[in-house]
OpenMM code with the backbone's topology and positions (N, CA, C; nanometers):
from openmm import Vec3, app, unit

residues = "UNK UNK UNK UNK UNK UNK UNK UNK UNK UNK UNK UNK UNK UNK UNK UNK UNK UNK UNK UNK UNK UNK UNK UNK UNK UNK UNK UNK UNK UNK UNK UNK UNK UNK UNK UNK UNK UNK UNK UNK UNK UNK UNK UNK UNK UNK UNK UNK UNK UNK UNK UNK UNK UNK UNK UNK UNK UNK UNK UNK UNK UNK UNK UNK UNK UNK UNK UNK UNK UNK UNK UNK UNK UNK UNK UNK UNK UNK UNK UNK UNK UNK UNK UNK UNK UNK UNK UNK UNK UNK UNK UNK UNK UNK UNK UNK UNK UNK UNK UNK UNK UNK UNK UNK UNK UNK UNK UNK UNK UNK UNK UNK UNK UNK UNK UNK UNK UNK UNK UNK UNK UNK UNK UNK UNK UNK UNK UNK UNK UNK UNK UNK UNK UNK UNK UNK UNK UNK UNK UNK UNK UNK UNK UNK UNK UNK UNK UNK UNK UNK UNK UNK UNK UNK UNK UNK UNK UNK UNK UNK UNK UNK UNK UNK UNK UNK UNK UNK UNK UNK UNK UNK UNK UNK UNK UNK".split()
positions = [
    Vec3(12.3431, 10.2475, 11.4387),
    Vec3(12.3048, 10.2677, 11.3003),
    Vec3(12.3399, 10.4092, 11.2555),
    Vec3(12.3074, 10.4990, 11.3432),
    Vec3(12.3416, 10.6358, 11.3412),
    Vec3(12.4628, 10.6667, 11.3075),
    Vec3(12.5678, 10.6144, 11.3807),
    Vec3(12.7193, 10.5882, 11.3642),
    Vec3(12.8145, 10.5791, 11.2671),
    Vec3(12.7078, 10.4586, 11.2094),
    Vec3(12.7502, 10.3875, 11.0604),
    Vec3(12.6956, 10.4792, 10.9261),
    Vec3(12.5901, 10.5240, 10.9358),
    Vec3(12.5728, 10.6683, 10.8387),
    Vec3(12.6709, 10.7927, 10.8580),
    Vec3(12.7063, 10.8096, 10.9590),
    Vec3(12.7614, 10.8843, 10.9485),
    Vec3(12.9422, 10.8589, 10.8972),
    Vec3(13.0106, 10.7575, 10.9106),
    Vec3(13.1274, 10.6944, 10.9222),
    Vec3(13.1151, 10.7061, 10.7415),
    Vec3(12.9999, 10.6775, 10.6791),
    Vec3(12.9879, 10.6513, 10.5418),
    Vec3(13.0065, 10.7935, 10.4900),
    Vec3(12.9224, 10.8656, 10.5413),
    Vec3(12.9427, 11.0180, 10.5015),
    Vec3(13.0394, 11.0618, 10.4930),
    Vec3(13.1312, 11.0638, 10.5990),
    Vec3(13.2832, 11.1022, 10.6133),
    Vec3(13.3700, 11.0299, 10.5057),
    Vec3(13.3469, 10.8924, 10.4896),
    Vec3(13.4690, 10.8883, 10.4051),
    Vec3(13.3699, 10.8750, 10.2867),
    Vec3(13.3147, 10.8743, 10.2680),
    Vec3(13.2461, 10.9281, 10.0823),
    Vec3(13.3152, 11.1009, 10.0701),
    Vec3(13.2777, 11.1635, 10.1633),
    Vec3(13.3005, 11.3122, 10.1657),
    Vec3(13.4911, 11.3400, 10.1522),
    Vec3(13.5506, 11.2346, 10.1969),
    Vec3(13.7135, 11.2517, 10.2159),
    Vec3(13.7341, 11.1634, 10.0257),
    Vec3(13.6860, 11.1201, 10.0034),
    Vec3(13.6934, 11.0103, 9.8741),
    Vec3(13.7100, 11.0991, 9.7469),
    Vec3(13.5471, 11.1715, 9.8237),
    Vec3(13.5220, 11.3032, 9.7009),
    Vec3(13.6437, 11.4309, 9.6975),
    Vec3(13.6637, 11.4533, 9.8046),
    Vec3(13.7422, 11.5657, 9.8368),
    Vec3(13.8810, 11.5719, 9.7791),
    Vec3(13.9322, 11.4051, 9.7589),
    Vec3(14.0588, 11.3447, 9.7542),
    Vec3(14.0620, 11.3334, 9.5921),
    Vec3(13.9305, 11.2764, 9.5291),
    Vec3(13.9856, 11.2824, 9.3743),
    Vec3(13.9330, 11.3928, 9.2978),
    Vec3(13.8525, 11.5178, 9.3640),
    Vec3(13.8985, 11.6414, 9.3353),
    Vec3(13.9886, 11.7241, 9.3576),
    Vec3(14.0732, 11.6814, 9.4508),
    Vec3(14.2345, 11.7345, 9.4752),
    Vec3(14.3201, 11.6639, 9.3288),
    Vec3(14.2920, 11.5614, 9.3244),
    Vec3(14.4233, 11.5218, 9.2102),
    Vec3(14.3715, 11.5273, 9.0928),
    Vec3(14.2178, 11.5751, 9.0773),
    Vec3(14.1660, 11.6071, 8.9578),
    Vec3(14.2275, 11.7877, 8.9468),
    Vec3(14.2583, 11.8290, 9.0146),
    Vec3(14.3169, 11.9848, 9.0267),
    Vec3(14.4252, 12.0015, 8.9522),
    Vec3(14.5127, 11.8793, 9.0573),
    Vec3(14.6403, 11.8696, 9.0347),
    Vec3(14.7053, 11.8007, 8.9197),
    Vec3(14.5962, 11.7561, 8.8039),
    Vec3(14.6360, 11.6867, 8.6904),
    Vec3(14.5783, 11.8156, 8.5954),
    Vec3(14.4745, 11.8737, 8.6669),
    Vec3(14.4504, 11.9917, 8.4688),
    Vec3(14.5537, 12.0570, 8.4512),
    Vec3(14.5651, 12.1457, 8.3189),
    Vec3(14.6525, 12.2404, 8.2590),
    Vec3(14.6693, 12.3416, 8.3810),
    Vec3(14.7797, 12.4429, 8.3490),
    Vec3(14.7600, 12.5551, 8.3745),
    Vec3(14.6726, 12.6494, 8.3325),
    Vec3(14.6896, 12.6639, 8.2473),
    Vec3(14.5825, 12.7489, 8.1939),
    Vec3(14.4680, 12.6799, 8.1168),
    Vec3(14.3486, 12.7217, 8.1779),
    Vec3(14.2339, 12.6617, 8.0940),
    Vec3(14.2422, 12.6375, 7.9240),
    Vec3(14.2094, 12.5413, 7.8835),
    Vec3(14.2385, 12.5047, 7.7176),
    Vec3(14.1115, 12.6039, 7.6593),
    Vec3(14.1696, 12.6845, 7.5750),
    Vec3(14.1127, 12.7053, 7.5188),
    Vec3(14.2113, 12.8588, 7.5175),
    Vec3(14.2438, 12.8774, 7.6599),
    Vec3(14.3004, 13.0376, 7.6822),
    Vec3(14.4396, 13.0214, 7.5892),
    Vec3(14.3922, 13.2099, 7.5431),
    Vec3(14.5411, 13.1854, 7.4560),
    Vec3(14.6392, 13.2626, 7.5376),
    Vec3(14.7744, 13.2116, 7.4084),
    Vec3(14.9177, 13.2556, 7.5367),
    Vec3(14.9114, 13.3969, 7.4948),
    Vec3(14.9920, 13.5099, 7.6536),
    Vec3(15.0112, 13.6449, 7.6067),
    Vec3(15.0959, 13.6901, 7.4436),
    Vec3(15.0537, 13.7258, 7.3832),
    Vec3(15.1485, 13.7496, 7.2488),
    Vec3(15.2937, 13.7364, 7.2752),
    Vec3(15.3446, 13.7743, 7.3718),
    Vec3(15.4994, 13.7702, 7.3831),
    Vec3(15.5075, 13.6199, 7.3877),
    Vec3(15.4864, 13.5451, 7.4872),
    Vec3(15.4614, 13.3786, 7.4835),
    Vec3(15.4487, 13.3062, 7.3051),
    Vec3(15.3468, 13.3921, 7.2274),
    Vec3(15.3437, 13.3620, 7.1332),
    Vec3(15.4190, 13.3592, 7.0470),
    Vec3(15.4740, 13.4757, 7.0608),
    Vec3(15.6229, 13.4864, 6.9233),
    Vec3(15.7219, 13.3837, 6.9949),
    Vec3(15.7120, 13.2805, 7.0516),
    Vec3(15.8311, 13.1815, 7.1137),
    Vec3(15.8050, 13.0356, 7.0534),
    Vec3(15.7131, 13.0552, 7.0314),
    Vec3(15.6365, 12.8924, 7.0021),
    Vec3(15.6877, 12.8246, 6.8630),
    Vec3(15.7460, 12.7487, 6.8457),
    Vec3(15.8163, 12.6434, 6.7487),
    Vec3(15.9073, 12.6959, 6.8002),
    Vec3(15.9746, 12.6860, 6.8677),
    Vec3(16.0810, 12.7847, 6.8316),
    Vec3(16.2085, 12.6013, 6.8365),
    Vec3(16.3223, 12.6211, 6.8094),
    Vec3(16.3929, 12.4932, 6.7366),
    Vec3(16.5097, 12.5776, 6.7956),
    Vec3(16.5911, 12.6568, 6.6616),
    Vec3(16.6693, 12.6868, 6.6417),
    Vec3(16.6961, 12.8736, 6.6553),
    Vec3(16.8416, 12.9363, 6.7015),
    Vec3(16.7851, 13.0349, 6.7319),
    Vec3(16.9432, 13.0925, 6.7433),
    Vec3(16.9550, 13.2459, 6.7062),
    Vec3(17.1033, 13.3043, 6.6974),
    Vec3(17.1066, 13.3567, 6.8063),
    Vec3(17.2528, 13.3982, 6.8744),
    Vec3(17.2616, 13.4803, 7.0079),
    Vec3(17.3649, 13.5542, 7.0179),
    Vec3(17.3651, 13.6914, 7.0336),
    Vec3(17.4446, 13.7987, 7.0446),
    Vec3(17.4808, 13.8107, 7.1995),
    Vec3(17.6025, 13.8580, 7.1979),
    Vec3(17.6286, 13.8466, 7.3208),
    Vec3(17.6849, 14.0315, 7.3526),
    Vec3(17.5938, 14.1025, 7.3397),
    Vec3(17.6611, 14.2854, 7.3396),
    Vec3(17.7507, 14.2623, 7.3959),
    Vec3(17.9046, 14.3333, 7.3988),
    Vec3(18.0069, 14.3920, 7.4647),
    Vec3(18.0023, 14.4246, 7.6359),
    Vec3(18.0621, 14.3701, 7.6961),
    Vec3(18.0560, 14.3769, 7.8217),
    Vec3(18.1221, 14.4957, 7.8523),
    Vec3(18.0304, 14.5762, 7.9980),
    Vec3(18.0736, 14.6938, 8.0138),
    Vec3(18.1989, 14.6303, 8.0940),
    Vec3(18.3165, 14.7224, 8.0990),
    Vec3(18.4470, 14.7382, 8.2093),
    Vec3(18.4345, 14.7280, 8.3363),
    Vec3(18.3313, 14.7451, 8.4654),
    Vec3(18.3135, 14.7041, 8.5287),
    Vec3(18.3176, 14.5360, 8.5379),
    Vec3(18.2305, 14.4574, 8.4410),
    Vec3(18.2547, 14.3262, 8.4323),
    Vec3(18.3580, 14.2618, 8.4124),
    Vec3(18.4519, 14.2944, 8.2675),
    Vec3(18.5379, 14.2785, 8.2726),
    Vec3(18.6768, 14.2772, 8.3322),
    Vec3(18.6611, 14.3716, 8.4306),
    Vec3(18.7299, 14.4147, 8.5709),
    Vec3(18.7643, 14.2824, 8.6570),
    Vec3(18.6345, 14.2691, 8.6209),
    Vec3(18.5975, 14.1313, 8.7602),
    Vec3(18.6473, 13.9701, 8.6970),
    Vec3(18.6766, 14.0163, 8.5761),
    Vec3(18.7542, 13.8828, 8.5464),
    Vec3(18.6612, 13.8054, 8.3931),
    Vec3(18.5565, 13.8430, 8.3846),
    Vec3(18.4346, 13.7620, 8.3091),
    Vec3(18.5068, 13.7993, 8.1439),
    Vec3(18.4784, 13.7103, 8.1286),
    Vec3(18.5182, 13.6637, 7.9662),
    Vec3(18.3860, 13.6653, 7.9273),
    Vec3(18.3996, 13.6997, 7.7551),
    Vec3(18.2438, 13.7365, 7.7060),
    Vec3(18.2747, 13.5482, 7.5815),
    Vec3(18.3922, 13.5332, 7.6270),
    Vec3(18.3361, 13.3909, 7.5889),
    Vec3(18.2903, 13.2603, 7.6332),
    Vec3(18.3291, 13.2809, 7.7858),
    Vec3(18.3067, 13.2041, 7.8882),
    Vec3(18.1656, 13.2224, 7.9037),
    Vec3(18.0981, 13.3600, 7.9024),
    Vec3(17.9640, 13.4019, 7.9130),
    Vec3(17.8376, 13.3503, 7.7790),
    Vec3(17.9330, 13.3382, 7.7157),
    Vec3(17.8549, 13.3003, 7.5889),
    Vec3(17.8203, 13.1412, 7.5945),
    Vec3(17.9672, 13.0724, 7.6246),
    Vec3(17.9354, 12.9414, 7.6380),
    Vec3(17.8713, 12.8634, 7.7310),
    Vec3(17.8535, 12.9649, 7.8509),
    Vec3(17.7535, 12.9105, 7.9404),
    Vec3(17.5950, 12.9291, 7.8844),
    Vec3(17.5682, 13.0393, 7.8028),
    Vec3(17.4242, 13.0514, 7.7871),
    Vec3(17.3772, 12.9306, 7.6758),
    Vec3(17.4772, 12.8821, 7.5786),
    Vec3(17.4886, 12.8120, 7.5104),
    Vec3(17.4547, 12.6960, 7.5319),
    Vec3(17.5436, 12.6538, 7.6446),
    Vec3(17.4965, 12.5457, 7.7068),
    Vec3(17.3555, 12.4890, 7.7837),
    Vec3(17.3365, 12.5955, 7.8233),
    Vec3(17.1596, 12.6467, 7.9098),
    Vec3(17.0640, 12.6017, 7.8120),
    Vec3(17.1103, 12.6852, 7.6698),
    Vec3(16.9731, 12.6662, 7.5529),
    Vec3(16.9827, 12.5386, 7.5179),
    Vec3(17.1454, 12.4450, 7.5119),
    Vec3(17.0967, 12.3380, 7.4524),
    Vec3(17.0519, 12.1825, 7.5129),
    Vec3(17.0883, 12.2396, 7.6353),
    Vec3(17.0107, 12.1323, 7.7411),
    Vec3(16.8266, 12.1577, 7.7347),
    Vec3(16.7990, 12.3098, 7.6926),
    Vec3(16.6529, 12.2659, 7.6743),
    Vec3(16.6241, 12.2625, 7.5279),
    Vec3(16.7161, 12.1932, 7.5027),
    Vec3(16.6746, 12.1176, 7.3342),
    Vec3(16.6544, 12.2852, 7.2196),
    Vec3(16.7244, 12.3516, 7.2378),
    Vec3(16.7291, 12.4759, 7.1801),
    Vec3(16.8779, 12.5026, 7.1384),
    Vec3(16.8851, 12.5006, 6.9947),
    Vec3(17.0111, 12.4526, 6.9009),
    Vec3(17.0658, 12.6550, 6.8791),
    Vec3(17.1909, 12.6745, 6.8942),
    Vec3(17.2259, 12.8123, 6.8934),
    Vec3(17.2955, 12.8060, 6.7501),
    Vec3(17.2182, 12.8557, 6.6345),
    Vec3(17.3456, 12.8639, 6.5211),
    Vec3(17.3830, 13.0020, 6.4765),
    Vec3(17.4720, 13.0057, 6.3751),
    Vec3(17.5325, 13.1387, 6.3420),
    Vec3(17.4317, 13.1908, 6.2758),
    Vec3(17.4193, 13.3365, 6.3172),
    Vec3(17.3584, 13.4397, 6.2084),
    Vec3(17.4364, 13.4171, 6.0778),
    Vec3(17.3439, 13.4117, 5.9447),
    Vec3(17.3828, 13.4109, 5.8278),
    Vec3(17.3191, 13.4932, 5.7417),
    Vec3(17.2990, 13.4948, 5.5941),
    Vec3(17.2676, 13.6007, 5.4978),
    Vec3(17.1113, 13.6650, 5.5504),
    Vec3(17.0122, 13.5106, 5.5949),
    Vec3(16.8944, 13.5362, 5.6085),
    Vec3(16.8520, 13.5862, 5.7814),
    Vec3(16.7765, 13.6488, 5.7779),
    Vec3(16.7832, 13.6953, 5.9295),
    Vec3(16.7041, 13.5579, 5.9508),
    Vec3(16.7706, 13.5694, 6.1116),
    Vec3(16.7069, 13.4446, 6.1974),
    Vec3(16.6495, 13.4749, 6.3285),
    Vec3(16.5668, 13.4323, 6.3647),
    Vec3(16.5069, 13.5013, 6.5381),
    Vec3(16.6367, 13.4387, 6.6347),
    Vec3(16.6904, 13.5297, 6.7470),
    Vec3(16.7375, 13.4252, 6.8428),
    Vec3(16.7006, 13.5397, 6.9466),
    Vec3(16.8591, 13.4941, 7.0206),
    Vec3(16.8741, 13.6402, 7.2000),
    Vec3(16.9904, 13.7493, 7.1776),
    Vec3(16.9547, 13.7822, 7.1943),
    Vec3(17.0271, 13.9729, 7.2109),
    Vec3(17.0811, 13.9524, 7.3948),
    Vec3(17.1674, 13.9127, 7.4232),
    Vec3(17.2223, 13.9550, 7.5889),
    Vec3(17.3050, 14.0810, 7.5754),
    Vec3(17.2496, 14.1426, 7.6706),
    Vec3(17.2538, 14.2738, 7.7276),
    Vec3(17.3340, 14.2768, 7.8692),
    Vec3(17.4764, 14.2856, 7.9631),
    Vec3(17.4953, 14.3151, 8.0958),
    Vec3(17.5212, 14.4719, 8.0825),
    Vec3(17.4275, 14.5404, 8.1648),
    Vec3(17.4695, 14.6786, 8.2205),
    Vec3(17.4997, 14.6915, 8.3423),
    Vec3(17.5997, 14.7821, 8.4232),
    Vec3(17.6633, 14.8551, 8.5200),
    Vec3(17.6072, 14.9574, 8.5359),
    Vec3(17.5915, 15.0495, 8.6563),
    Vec3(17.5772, 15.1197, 8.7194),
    Vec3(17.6346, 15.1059, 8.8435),
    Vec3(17.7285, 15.2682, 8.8925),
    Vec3(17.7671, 15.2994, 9.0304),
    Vec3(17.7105, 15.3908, 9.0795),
    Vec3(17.7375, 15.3887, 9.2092),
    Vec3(17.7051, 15.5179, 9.2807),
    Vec3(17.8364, 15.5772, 9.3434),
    Vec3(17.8678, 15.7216, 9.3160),
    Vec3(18.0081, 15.7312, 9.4191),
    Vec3(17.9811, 15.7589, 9.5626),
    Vec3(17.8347, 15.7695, 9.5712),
    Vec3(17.8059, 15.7970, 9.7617),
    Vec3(17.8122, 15.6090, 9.7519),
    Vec3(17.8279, 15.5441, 9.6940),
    Vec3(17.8175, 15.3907, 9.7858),
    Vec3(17.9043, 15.2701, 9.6785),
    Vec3(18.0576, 15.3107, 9.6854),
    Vec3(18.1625, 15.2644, 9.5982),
    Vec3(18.1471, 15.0879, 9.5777),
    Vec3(18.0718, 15.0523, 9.7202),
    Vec3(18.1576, 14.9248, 9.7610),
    Vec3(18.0196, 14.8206, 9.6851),
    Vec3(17.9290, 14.8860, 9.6060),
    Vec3(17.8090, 14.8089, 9.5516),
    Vec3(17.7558, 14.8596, 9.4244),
    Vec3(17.7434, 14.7602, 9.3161),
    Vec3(17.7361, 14.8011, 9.1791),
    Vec3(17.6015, 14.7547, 9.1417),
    Vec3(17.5437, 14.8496, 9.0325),
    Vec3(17.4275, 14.8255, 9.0191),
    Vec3(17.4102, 14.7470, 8.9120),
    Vec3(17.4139, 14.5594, 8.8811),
    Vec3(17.3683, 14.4940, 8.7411),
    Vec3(17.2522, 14.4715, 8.7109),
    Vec3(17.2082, 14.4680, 8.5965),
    Vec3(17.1438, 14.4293, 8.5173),
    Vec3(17.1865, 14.3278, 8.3860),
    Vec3(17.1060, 14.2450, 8.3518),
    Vec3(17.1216, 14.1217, 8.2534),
    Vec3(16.9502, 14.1612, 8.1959),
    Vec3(16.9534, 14.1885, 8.0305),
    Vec3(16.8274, 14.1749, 7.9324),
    Vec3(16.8292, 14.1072, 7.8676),
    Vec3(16.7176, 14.0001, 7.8058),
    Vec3(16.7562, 13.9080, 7.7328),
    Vec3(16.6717, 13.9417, 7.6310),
    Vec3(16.6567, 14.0211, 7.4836),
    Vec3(16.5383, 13.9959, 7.3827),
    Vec3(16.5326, 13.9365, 7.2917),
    Vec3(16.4162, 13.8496, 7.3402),
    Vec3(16.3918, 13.7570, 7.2226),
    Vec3(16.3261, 13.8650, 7.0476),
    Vec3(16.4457, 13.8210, 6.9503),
    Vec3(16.4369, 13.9136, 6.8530),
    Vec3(16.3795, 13.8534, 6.7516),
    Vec3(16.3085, 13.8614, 6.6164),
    Vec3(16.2549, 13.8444, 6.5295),
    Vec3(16.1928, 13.8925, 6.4464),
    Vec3(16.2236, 13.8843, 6.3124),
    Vec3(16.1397, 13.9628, 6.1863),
    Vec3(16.0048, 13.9729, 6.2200),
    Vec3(15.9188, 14.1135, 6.2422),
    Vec3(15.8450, 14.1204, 6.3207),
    Vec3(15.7622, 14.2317, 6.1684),
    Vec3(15.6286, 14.2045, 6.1463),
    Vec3(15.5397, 14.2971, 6.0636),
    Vec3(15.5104, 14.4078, 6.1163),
    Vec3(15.5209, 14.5855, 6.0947),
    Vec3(15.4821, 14.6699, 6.1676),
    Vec3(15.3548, 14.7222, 6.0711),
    Vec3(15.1944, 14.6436, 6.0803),
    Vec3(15.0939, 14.7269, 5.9930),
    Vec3(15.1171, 14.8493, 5.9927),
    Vec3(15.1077, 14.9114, 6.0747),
    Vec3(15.1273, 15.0732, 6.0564),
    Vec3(15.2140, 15.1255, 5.9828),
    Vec3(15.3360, 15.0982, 5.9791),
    Vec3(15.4665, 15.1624, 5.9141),
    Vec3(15.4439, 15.0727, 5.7134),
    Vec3(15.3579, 14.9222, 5.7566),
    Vec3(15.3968, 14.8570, 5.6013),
    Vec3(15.5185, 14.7829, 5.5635),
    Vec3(15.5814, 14.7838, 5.6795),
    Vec3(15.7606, 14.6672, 5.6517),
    Vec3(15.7365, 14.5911, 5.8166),
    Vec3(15.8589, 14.4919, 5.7372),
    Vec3(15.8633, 14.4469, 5.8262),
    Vec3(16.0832, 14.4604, 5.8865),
    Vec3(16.0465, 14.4642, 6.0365),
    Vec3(16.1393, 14.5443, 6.1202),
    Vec3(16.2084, 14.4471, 6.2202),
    Vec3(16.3229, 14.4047, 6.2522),
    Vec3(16.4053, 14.2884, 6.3524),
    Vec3(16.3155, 14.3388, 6.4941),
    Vec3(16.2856, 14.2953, 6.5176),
    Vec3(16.2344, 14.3852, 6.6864),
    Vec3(16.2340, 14.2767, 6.7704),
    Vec3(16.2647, 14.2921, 6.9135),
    Vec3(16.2287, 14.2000, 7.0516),
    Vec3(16.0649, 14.2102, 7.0375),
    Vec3(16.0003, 14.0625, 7.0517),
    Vec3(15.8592, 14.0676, 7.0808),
    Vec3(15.8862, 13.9783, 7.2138),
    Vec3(15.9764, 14.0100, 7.3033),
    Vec3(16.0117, 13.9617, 7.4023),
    Vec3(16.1286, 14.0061, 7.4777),
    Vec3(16.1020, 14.0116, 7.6397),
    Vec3(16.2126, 14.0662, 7.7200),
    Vec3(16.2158, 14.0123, 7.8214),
    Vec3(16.3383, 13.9419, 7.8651),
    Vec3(16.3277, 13.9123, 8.0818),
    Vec3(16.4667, 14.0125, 8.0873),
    Vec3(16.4360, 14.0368, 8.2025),
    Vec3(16.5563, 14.1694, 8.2943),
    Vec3(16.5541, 14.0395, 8.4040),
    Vec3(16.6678, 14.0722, 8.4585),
    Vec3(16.7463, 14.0623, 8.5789),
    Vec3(16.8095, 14.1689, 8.6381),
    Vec3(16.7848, 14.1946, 8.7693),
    Vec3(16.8594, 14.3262, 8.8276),
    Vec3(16.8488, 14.3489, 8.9737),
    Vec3(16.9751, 14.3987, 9.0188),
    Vec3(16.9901, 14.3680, 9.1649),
    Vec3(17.1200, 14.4628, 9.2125),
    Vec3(17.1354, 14.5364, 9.2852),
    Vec3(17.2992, 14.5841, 9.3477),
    Vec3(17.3664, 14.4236, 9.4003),
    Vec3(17.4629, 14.4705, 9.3349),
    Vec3(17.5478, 14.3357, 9.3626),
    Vec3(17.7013, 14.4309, 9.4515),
    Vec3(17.7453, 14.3376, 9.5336),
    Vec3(17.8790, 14.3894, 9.5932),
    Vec3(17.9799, 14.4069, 9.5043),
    Vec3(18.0694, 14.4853, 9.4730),
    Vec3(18.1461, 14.5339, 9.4141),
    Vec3(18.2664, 14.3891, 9.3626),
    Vec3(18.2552, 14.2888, 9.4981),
    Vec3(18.3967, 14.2071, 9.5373),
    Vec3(18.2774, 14.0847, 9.4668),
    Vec3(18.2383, 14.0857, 9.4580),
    Vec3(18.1067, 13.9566, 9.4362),
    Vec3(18.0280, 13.9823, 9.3183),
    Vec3(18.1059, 14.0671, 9.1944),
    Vec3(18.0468, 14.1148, 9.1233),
    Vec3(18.0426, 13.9801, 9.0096),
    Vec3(18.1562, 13.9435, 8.9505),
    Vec3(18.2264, 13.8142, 8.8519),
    Vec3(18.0949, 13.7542, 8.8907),
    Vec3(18.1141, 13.6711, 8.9827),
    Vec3(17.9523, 13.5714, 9.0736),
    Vec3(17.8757, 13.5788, 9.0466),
    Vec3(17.7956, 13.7188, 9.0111),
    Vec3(17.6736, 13.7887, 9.0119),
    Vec3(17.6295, 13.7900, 8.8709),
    Vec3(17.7392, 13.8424, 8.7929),
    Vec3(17.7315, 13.8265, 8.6224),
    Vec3(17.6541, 13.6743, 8.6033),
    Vec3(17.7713, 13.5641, 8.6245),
    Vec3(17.7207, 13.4656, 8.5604),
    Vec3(17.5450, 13.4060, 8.6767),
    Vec3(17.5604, 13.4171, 8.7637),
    Vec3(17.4472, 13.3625, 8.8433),
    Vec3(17.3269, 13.4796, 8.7539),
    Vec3(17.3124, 13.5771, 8.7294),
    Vec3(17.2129, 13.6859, 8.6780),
    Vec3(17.1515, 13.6229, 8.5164),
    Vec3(17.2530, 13.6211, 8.4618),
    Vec3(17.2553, 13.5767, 8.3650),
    Vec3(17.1996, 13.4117, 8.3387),
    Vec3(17.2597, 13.3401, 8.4142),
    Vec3(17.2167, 13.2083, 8.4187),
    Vec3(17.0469, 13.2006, 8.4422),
    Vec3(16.9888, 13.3052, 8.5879),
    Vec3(16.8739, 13.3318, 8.6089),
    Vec3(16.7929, 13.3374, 8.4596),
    Vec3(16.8496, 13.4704, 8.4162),
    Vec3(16.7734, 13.5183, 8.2848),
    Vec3(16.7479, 13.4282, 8.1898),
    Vec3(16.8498, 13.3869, 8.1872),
    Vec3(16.8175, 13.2528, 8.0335),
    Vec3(16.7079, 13.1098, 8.0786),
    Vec3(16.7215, 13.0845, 8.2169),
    Vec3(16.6253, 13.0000, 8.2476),
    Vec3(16.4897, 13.0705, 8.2324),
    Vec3(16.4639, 13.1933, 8.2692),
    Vec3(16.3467, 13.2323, 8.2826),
    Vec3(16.2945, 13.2102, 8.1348),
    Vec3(16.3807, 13.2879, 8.0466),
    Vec3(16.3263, 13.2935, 7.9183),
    Vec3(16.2657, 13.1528, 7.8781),
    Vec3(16.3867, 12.9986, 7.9039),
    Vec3(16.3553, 12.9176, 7.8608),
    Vec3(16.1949, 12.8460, 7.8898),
    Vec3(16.2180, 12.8554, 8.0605),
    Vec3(16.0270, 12.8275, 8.1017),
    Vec3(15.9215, 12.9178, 7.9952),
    Vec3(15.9679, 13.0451, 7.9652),
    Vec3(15.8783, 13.0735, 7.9018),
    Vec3(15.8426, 13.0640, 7.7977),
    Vec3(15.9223, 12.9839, 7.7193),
    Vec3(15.9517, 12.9156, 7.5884),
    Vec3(15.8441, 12.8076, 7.6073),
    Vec3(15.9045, 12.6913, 7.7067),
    Vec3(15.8283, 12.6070, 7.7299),
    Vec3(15.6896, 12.5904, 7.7513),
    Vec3(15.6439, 12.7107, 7.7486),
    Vec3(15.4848, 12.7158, 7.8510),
    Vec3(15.4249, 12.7411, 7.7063),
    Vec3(15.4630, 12.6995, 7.5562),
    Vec3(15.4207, 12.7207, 7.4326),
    Vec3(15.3837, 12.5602, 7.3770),
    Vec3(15.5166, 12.4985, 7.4621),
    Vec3(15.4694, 12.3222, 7.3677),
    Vec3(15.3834, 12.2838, 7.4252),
    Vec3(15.2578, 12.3270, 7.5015),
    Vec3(15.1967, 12.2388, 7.5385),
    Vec3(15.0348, 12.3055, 7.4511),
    Vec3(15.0982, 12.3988, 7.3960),
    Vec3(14.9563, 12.4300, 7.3101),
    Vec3(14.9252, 12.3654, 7.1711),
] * unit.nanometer
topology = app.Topology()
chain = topology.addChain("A")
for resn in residues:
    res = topology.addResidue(resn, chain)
    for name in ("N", "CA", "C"):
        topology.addAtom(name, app.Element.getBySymbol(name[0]), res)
């Protein structure tokens, strides 16, 4: 009899244990109610969106990278997550500002220092000043010494990184 109370205990106790595991594993991330960090916030509707692609430093270009090849890959990135890239026109529009910077060292020729910034830009209110000003209310960096010979590689893989990141963080808005 002893046996059998106890056999009950165990799996009541594994039963309980089991649909508070997938009761875990089904809530939100973040508790409802919590709001997103402001940067998260300036992302939310977001649809449609312009993208600059700054001038690639000579190091990159060295390595072979086309700033249109670079463009059309990020292009492609935004519109697989349902994020439409159109032309800047008369009216300002929020989109991405891409940024690749270089850095060398001449004590260490054979490894270059990249960086990839991505800011998310938008007509932004400054109370203090009384106008309103284009500003990033958003930034992801990428950055790493990359090999000098493995640099081309590094561009688009950095870059590719960056724009996904941004996009998750886009995403972590539709669910509010």
């Amino acid at each position: 009899m002893m046996h059998v109370r106890w056999t009950v205990v165990l799996i009541l106790t594994v039963m309980t244990m089991t649909v508070a595991g997938f009761s875990i594993l089904a809530a939100p991330m973040l508790p409802e109610g919590t709001r997103l960090p402001a940067e998260l916030e300036s992302m939310a509707d977001l649809e449609q969106l312009t993208l600059e692609l700054r001038p690639l430093p000579t190091p990159v270009l060295q390595a072979g990278i086309r700033a249109d090849h670079l463009k059309a890959q990020i292009e492609a990135r935004l519109d697989d997550a349902g994020l439409e890239v159109v032309e800047a026109g008369n009216e300002t529009l929020i989109g991405l500002r891409v940024v690749v910077e270089t850095g060398t060292d001449p004590e260490l020729p054979e490894f270059v220092s990249l960086a990839v910034f991505i800011d998310f830009i938008q007509p932004v209110r400054v109370e203090r000043l009384g106008r309103q000003l284009v500003l990033p209310t958003a930034t992801v960096t990428y950055h790493e010494p990359k090999r000098a010979d493995k640099l081309g590689q590094g561009v688009h893989d950095f870059v590719d990184f960056a724009v996904r990141r941004f996009i998750s963080m886009q995403q972590l808005t539709k669910d509010r």
